[in-house]
C-alpha positions in Angstrom: 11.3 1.9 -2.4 13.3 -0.8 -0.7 11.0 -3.1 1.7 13.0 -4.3 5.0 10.8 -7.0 5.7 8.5 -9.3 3.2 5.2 -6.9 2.0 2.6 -8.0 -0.7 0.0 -5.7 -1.4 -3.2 -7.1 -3.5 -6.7 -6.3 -5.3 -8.6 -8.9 -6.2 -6.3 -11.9 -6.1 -4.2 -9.1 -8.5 -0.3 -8.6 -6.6 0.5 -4.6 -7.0 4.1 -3.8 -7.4 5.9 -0.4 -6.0 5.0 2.7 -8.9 1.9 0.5 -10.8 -1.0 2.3 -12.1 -3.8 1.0 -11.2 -7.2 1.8 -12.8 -9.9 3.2 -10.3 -12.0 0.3 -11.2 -9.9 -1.9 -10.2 -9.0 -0.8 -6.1 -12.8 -0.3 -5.4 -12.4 -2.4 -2.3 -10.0 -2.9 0.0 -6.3 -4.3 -0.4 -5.1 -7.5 1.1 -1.7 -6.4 3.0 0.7 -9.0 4.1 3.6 -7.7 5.8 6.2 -11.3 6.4 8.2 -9.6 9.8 8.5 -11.9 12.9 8.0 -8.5 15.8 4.9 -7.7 16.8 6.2 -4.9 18.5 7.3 -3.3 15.0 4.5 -1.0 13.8 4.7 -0.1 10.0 2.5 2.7 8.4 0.9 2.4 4.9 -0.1 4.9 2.8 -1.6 5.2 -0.7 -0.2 8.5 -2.5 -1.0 9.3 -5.8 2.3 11.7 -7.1 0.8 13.6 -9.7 -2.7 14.3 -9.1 -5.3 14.2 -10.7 -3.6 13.0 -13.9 0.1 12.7 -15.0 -0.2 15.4 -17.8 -2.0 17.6 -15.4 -0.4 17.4 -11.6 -1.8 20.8 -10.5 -2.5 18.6 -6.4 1.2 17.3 -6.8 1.1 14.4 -4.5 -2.2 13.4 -3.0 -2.9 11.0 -0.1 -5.6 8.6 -0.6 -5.9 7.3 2.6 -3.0 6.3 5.2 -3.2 3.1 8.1 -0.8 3.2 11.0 0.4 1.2 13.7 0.4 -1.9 11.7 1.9 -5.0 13.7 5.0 -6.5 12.0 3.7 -9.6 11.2 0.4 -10.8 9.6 1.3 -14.2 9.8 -1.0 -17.1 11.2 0.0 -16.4 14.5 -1.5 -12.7 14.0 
């Protein structure tokens, strides 16, 4: 994964980097997404895919979209 424009995805005050595994206790609520572009007419999409569902030694789903948010502005700055 190479990121064109600054992204920093969070749980919990906790930064997530690209191929983490995170715990299911840990992502019960919703991440904090700050994308650092300067185009609000850029739309990104974000999505959450697990790549070998349900568990590494068993990935009988393959890869399995947990949920997916489109037509995010390019900028989440303080102007957003």
């Amino acid at each position: 994964f190479t990121s064109t424009v600054p992204l920093t995805i969070g749980y919990n005050n906790r930064q997530v980097r690209p191929g983490a595994a995170l715990k299911p206790s840990a992502v019960v609520s919703r991440p904090r997404v700050d994308i650092g572009g300067n185009d609000m007419r850029v739309l990104y999409t974000l999505m959450l895919v697990d790549p070998d569902a349900p568990s590494p030694s068993r990935p009988s789903l393959r890869e399995y979209l947990h949920w997916m948010v489109a037509d995010i502005p390019g900028t989440t700055g303080v102007s957003f």
